[in-house]
C-alpha positions in Angstrom: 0.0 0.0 0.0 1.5 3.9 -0.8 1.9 6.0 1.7 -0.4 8.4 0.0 -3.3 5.7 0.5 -2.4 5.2 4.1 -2.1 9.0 5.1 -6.1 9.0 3.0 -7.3 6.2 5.5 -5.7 7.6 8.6 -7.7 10.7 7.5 -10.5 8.8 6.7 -10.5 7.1 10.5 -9.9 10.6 12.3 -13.2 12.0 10.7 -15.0 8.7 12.4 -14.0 8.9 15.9 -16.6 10.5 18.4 -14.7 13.0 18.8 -14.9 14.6 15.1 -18.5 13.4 14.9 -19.3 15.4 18.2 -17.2 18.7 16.3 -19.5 18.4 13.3 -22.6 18.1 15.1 -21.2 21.1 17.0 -20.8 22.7 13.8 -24.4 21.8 12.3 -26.0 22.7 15.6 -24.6 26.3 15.5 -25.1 26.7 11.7 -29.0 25.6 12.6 -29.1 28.1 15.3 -27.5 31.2 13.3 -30.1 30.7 10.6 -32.6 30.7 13.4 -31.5 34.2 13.9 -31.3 35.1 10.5 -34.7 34.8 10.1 -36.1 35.6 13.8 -33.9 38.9 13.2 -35.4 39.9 9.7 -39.5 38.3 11.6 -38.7 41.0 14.4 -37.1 43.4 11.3 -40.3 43.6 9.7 -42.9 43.6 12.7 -41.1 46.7 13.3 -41.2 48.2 9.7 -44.8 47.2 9.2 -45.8 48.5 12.6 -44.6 51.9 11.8 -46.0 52.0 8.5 -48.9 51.5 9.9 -48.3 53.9 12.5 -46.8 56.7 10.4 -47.7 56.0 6.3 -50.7 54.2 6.1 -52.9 54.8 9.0 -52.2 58.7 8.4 -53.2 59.0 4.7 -56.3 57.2 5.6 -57.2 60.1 8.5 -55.9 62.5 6.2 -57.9 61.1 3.2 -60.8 61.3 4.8 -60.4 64.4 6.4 -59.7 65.9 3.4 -62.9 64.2 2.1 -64.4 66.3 4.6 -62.9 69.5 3.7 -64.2 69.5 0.1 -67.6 68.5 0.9 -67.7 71.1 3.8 -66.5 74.0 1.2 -69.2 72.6 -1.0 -71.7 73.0 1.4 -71.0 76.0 3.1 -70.7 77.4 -0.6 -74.0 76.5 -1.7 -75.7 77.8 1.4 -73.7 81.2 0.7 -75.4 81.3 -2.5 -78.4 80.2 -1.4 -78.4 83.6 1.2 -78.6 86.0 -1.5 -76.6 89.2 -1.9 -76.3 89.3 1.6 -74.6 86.5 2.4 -74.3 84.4 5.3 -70.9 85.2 6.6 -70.3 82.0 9.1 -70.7 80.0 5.8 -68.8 82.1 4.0 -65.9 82.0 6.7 -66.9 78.3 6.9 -66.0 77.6 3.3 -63.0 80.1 3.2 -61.2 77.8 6.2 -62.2 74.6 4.1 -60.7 75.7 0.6 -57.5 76.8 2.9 -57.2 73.7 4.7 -57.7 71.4 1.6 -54.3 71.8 -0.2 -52.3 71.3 3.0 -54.0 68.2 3.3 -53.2 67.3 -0.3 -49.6 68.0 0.6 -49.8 65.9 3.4 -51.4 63.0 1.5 -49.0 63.2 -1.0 -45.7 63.2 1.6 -47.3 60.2 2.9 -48.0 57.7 0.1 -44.5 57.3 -1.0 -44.0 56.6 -4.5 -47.7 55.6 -5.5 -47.9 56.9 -8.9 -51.7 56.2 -9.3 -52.2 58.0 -5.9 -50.0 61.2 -7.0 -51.6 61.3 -9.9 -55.3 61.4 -7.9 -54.0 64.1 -6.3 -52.8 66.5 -8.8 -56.4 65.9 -10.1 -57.4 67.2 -6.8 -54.6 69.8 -6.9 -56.2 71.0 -10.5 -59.9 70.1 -9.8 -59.9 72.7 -6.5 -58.6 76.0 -8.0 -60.8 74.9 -11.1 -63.5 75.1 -8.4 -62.7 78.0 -6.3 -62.4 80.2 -9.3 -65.7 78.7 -10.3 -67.3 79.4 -7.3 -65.6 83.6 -7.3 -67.6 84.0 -10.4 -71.0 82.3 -9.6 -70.9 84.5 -6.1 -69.5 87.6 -8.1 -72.7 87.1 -10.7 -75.2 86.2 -7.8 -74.3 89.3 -5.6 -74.9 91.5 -9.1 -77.8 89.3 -9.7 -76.9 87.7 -13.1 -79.3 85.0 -14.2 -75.8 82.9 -15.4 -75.0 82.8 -11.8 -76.8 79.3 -10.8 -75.5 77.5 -14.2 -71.5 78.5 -12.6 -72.7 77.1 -9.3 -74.0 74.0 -10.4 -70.3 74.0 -12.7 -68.7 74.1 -9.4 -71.0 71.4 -7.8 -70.0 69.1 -10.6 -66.7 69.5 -10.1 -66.7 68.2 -6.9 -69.5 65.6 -7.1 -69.1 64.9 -10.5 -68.0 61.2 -12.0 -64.9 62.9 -12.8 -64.9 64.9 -9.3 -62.7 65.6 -6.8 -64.9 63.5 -4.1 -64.9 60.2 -6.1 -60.5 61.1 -6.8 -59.8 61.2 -3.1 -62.0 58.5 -2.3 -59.5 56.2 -5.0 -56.8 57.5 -3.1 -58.1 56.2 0.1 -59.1 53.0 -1.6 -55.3 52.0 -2.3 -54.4 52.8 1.4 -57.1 50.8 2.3 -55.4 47.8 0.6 -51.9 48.7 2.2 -53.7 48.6 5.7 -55.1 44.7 4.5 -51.5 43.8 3.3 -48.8 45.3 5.3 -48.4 42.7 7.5 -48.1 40.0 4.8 -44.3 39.5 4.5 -44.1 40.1 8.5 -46.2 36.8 9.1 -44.4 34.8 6.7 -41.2 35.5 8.5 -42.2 35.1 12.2 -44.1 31.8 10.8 -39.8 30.8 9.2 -38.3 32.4 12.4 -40.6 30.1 14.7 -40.1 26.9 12.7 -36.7 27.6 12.5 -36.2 27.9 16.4 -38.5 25.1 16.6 -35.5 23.0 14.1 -32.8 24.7 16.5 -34.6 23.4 20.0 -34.8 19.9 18.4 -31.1 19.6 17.3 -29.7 20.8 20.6 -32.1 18.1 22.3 -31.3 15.4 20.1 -27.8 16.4 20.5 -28.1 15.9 24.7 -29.6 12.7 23.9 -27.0 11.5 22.3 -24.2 12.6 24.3 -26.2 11.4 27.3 -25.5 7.8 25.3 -22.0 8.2 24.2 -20.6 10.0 27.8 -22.8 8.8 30.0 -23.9 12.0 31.5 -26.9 12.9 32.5 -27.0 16.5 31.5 -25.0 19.4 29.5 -25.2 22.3 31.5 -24.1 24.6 28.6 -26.6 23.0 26.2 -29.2 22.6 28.6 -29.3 26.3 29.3 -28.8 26.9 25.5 -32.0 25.1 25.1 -33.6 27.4 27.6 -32.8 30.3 26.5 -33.6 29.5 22.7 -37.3 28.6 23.8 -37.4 31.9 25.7 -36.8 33.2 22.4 -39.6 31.5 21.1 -42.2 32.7 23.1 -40.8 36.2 23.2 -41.4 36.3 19.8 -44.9 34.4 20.2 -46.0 37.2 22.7 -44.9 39.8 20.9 -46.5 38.9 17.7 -49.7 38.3 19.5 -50.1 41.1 21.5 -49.0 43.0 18.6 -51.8 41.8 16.8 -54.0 42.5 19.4 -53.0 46.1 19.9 -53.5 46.6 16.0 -56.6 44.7 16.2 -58.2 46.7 19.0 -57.0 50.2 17.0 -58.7 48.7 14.0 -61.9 47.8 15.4 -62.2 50.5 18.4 -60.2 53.7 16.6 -59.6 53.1 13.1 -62.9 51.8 12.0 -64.9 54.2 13.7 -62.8 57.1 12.4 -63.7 55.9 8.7 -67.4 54.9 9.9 -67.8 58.3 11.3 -66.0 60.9 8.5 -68.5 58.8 6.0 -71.4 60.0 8.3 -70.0 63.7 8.2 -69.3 63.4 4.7 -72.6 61.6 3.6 -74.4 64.3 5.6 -72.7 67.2 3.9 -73.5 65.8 0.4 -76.9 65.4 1.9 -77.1 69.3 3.0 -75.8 70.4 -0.2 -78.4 68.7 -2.3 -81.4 70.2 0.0 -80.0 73.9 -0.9 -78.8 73.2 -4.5 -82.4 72.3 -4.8 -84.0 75.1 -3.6 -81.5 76.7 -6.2 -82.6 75.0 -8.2 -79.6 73.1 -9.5 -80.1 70.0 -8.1 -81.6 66.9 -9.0 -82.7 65.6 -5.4 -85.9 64.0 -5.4 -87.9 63.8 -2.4 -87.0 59.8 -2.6 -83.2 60.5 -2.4 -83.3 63.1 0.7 -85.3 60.4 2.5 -82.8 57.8 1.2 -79.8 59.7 2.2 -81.3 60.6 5.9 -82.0 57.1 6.5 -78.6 56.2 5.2 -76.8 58.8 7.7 -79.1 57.8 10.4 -78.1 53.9 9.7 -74.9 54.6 9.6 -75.3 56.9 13.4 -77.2 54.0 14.0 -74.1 51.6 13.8 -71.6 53.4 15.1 -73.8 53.5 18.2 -73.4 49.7 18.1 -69.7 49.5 17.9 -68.8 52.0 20.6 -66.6 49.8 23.0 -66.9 52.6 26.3 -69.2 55.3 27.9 -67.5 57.7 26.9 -67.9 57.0 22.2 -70.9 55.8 23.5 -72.6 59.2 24.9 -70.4 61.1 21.8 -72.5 58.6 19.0 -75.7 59.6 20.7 -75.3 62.8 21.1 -74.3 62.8 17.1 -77.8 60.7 16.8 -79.7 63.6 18.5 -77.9 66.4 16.7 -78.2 64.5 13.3 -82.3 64.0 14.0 -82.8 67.6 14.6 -81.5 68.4 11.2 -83.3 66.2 9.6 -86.2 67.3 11.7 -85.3 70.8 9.8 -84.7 69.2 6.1 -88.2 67.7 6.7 -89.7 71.4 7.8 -87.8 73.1 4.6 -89.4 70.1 2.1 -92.6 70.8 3.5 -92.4 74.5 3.1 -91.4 73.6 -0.9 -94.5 71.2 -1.4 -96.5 73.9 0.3 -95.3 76.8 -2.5 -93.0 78.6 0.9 -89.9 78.7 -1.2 -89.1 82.1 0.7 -89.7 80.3 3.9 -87.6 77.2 2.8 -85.1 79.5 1.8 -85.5 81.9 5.2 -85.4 78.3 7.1 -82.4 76.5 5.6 -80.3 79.7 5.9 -81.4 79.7 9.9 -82.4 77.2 11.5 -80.8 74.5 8.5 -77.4 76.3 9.1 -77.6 76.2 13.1 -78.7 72.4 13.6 -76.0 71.4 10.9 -73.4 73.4 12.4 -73.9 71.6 16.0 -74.3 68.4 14.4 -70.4 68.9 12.4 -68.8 70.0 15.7 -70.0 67.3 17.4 -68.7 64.5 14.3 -65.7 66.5 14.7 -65.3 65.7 18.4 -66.0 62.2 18.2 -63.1 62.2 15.6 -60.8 63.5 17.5 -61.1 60.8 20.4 -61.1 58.4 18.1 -57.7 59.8 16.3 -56.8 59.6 19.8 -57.4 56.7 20.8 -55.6 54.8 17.5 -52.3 56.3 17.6 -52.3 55.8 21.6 -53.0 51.6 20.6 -51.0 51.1 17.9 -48.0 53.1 20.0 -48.8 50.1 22.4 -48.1 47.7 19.9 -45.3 49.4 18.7 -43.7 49.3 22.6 -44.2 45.3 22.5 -41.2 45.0 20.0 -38.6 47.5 22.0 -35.3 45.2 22.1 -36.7 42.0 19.8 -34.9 43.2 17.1 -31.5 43.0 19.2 -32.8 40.0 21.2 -33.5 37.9 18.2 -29.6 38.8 17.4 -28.1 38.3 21.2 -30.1 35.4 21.9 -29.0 32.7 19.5 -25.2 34.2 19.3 -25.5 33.2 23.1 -27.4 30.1 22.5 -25.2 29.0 19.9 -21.7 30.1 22.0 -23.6 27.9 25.1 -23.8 25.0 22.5 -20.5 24.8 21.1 -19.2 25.4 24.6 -21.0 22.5 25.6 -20.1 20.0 22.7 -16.2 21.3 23.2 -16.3 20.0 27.1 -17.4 16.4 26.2 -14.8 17.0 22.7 -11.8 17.5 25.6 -12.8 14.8 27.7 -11.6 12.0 24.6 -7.9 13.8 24.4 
């Protein structure tokens, strides 16, 4: 035999003896572990990432979105009913409108910072952008023609109206934009479950080697336990359910914003929206540039008052509770009011309708809108408090799911090397 193919089987028997099989389970053990963290590490990455989009991106565009909803339908509102007060003009609805038109394009800027690079949604809001100071100087000339009392006057209203009702209107543009963050809030967390789901299993992988490893040292050394391993073990399954907890209570937190903040905030500008449109269609009527059928203001009453209605059912504490009944009350007087001014129309009163929409119309609606607006607030409130709860359940994972294993894995190699020195 050569000495080459002596050397090769000498080799050969080193890599056989217990003591090389213990160094390259060692080896495996650790490589199993450090993938562990790899992907408990980029799980705990991602929680984070998607939490604070949440908390900071998505979340925000939808308030926004909606608030800037609000802000168009008010200025179309308060517009109408400035029109409808003759040459006089009403100046709270005047002023009214003036602080809607201002706060609209700050909330198109703030929209836009916060959609990232969603060309669809940039594009809605240039539309916006475009569609408003098409509106607003609409809206100069139909008042400038109404105060000189120019028969062209209502046709340039009901050209504004369009505009922001319209198919092609700035209501139905935002409301696109808030569609697509309505997807990202039902998908952001996609990619984070995936990876807690690998980091879990892969723990899971990691806990089973280092036990099957004690097992078979116990066998081979005849020791009943690896204090370095067994501690290993320990700590790696702490892992495991610190990640468990904080995924779940995460979840909660997120799913308690959604259903007690989140979706009332959306449930409740749709009411305030819905009831604007509503208010503007009673006065474009009287107008006379509006289409609103007796059928469709009783329609759209019922559909605010369902809509009062549920949020009544979801409030989750005394306090939204009282605030969705006192919207309920507010909401009935109004349309107590709409009720008087149709009646007044069917009777031949148009001056009265007119006289009664300006006053008492104007008053009830007013108190009902401060009151939506107060119930949006607390519930503002109340999401960003949550979901900075379930942001505070991931403080240190991210360095945990790093610190852990690297420990773990130390523990473990520590543990094979004792039992490696006792066969030299």
């Amino acid at each position: 035999m050569t000495i080459g193919g002596v050397e090769q089987r000498l080799s050969l028997t080193r890599l056989r003896t217990t003591p090389a099989i213990m160094r390259s389970f060692s080896i495996a053990i650790t490589v199993v572990i450090a993938l562990a963290s790899v992907f408990a590490f980029l799980a705990a990455q991602e929680l984070v990432r998607s939490t604070d989009e949440l908390e900071q991106n998505v979340v925000p565009v939808l308030i926004t979105s909606q608030g800037l909803v609000a802000s168009l339908a008010e200025a179309d509102a308060a517009n109408t009913s400035v029109f409808l007060s003759g040459a006089n003009e009403d100046r709270q609805q005047r002023r009214l409108y003036e602080l809607a038109v201002e706060r609209a394009p700050r909330q198109i800027e703030d929209v836009s910072a916060l959609i990232g690079d969603d060309a669809s949604a940039h594009d809605a809001l240039k539309d916006v952008g475009s569609g408003l100071t098409a509106y607003v100087a609409t809206v100069e000339q139909a008042r400038a023609a109404n105060l000189a009392g120019e028969p062209d006057a209502t046709r340039q209203l009901a050209e504004a109206i369009d505009l922001m009702n319209g198919s092609d209107g700035m209501l139905n543009a935002v409301e696109a934009v808030t569609a697509q963050a309505t997807v990202s809030f039902d998908t952001v967390d996609d990619t984070a479950d995936v990876l807690v789901l690998l980091a879990l299993i892969g723990i899971v992988i990691a806990l089973g080697a280092l036990v099957l490893g004690q097992v078979w040292l116990q066998k081979k050394t005849h020791r009943t336990l690896n204090p370095a391993m067994a501690v290993a073990t320990v700590i790696l399954l702490a892992l495991e359910i610190w990640i468990i907890g904080a995924y779940l209570g995460r979840a909660s937190d997120l799913d308690a914003a959604q259903a007690d903040a989140s979706d009332a905030i959306f449930a409740t500008s749709s009411v305030q929206t819905r009831a604007f449109e509503l208010k503007t269609g009673i006065e474009s009527d009287l107008i006379g540039t509006s289409t609103l059928s007796a059928d469709d203001r009783i329609a759209a009453t019922e559909q605010v008052a369902t809509e009062i209605t549920n949020l009544i059912a979801g409030a989750d504490n005394a306090r939204e509770l009282a605030a969705a009944q006192e919207l309920e009350i507010r909401f009935a007087r109004y349309a107590a009011t709409a009720e008087a001014i149709a009646n007044d129309v069917n009777a031949g009163r148009t001056d009265e309708a007119i006289a009664r929409s300006v006053g008492d119309g104007n008053r009830d609606f007013n108190g009902f809108n401060t009151a939506v607006e107060s119930v949006l607030s607390d519930n503002r409130d109340q999401f960003f408090d949550t979901a900075s709860s379930a942001r505070g359940r991931l403080n240190w994972l991210r360095l945990g799911s790093v610190v852990v294993p690297i420990v773990a894995a130390a523990l473990a190699l520590w543990g094979w090397q004792v039992r490696i020195n006792e066969y030299w």
